[in-house]
C-alpha positions as CSV (number, residue, x, y, z in Angstrom):
1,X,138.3,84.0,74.3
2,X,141.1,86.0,73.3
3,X,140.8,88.0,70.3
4,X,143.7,88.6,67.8
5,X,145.0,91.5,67.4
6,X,145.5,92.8,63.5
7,X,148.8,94.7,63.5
8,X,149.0,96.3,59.7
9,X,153.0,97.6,59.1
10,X,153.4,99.6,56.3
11,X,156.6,100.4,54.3
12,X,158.0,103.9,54.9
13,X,157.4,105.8,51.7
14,X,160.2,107.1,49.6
15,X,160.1,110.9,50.0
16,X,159.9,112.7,46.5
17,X,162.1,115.2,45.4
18,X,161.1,118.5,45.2
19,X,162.4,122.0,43.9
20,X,166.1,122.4,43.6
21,X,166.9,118.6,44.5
22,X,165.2,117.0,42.2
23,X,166.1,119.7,39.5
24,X,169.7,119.0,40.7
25,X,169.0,115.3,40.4
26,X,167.3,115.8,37.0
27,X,170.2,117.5,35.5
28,X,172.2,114.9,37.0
29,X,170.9,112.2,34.8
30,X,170.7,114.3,32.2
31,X,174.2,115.0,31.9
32,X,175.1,111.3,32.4
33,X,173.0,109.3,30.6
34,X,174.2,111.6,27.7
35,X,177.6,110.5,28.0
36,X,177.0,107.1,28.8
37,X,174.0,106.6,25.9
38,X,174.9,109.3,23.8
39,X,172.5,112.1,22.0
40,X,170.1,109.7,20.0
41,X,169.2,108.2,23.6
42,X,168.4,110.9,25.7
43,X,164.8,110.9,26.1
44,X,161.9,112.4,28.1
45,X,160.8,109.4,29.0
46,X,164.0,107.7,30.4
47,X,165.2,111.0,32.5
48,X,161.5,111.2,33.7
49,X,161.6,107.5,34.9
50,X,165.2,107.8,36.3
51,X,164.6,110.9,38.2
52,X,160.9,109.9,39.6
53,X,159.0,112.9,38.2
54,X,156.8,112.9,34.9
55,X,157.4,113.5,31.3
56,X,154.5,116.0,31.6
57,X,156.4,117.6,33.9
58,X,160.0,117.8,31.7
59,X,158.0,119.5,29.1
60,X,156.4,122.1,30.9
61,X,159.7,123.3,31.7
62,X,162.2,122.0,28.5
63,X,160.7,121.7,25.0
64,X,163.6,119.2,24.3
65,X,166.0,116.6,25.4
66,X,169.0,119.3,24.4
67,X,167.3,122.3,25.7
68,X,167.3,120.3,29.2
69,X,171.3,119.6,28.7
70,X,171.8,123.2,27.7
71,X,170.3,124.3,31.1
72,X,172.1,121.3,33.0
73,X,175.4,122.6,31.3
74,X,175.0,126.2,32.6
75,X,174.0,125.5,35.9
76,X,176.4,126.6,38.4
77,X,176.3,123.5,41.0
78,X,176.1,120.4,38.3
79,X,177.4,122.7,34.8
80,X,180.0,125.1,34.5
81,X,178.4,128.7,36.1
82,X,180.0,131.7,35.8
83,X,183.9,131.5,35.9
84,X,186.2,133.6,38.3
85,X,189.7,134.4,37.4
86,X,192.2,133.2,39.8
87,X,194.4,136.2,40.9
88,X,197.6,134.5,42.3
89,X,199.4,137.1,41.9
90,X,201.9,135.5,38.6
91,X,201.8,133.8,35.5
92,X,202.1,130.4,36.3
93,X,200.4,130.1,39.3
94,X,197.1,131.5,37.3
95,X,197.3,129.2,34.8
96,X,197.7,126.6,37.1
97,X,194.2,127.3,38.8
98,X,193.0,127.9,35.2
99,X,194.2,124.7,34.0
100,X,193.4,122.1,36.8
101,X,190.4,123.4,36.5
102,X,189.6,123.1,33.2
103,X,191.4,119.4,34.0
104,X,188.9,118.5,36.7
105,X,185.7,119.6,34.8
106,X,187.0,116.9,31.9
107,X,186.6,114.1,34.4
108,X,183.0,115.0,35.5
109,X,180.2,114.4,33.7
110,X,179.5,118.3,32.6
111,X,183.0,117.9,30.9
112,X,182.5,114.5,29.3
113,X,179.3,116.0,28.3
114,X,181.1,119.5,27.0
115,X,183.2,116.7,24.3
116,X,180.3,115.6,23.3
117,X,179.2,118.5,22.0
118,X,182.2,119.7,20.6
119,X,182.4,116.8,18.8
120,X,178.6,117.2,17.3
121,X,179.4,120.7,16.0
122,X,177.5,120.2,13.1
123,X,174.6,118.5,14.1
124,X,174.1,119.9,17.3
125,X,175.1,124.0,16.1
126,X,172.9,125.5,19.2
127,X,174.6,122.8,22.1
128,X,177.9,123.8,20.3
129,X,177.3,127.8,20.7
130,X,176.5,127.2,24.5
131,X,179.1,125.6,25.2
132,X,181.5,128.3,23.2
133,X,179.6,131.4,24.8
134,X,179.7,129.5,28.4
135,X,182.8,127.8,28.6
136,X,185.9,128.2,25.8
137,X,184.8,132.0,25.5
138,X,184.9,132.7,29.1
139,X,188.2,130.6,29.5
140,X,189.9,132.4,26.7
141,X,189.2,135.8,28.7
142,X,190.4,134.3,32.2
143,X,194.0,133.3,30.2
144,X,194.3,136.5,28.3
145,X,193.4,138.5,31.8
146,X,195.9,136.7,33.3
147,X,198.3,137.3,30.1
148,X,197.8,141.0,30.4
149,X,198.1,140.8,34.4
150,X,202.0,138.9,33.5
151,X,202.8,141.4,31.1
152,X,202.1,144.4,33.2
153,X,204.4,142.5,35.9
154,X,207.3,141.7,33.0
155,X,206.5,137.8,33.0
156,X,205.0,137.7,29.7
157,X,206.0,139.2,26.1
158,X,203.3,140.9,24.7
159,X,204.6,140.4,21.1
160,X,203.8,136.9,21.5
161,X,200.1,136.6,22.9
162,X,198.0,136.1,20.1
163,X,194.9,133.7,20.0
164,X,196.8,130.5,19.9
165,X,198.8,131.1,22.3
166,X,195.9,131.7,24.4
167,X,194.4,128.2,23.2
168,X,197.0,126.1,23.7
169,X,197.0,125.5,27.3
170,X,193.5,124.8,27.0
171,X,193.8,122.5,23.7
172,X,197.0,120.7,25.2
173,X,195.2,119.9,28.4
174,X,191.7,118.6,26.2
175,X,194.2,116.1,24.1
176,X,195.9,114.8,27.2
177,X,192.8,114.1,28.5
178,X,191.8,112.3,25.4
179,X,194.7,110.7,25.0
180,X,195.3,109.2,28.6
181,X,191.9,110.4,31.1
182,X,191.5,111.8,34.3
183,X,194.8,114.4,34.4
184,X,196.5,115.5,37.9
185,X,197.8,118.4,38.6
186,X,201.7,117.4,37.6
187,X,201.0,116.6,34.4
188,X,199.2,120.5,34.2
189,X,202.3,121.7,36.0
190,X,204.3,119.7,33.6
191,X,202.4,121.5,30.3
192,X,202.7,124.6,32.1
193,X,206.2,124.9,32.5
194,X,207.8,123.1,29.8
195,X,205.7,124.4,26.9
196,X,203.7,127.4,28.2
197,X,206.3,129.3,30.0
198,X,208.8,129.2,27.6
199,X,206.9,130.3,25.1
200,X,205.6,133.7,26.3
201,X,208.5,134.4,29.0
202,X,210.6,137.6,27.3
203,X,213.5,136.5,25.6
204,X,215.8,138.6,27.8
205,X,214.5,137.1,30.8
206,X,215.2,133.3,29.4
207,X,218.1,134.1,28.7
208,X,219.0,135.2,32.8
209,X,217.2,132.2,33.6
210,X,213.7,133.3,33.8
211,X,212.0,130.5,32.9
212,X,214.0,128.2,35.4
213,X,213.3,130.8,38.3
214,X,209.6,130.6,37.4
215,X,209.2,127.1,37.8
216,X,211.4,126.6,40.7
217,X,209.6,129.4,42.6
């Protein structure tokens, strides 16, 4: 008599995460479901069940929902990192790396995330510093290095760089991208060389054409 034979299949089991995946994954989420849910819904226990690790776990390492963002927003692979100035070798072509930068990082969650914060200055003072110390500081340096860099080459007046001037690439390129979304690189190119330029361009060199050379170059 034949006997039958018991054949048990089990379902492969979903590997875990571990180390720097899952705390790439975890930041993630983090900076995601804030943009999506906003601050008052960022919790422990929806990242832990959305990333597959344990609140327990989240604490140990992050006291709080927004110290978690602040590390998310500081890491270099899924947050801003440490910023490198372009060197291009002229005006316009650094602020071009600057800007479609800064452009591209609005699009992606860290930057959705970064006008968040901004806009919860007041109630979110220690979010708001981080993002000041690690991204509109840093940027403001990277434009006024590259400032200095024109006006050693005679592309920029030095009369005219002053901390608004410095800004306003930066702000111009935030409101577009308020305004209208994702922003390609013309409409950078565009802010670049019809406002930028001819504002800090010496005088004498507008008036040989400078600005005109610039953006045809």
């Amino acid at each position: 008599m034949a006997t039958a034979t018991s054949i048990t299949t089990d379902a492969p089991k979903a590997t875990r995460r571990r180390g720097g995946k899952l705390l790439q994954a975890i930041y993630e989420t983090t900076l995601t479901d804030l943009v999506n849910n906003g601050f008052e819904n960022l919790t422990f226990d929806k990242l832990a069940a959305a990333t597959g690790t344990g609140k327990a776990s989240l604490y140990r390492r992050w006291s709080t929902p927004d110290e978690l963002l602040m590390a998310a927003l500081a890491d270099p692979v899924v947050g801003y990192g440490d910023p490198v100035f372009p060197d291009k070798g002229n005006i316009r072509d650094d602020l071009i790396e600057l800007l479609s930068h800064l452009a591209e990082s609005l699009d992606r969650p860290h930057g959705r995330a970064m006008l968040l914060v901004l806009a919860h200055r007041t109630t979110r003072p220690e979010l708001y510093e981080l993002v000041e110390r690690m991204l509109l500081r840093p940027h403001e340096a990277m434009t006024l290095q590259a400032f200095e860099a024109g006006v050693e080459r005679g592309e920029v007046d030095p009369d005219v760089v002053n901390e608004r001037v410095l800004l306003m690439g930066s702000w111009l390129v935030t409101s577009e991208y308020n305004r209208h979304g994702q922003i390609d690189q013309s409409e950078v190119v565009a802010i670049i060389d019809e406002i930028i330029l001819p504002v800090i361009t010496p005088r004498d060199s507008v008036e040989r054409g400078g600005v005109v050379k610039a953006v045809e170059s």
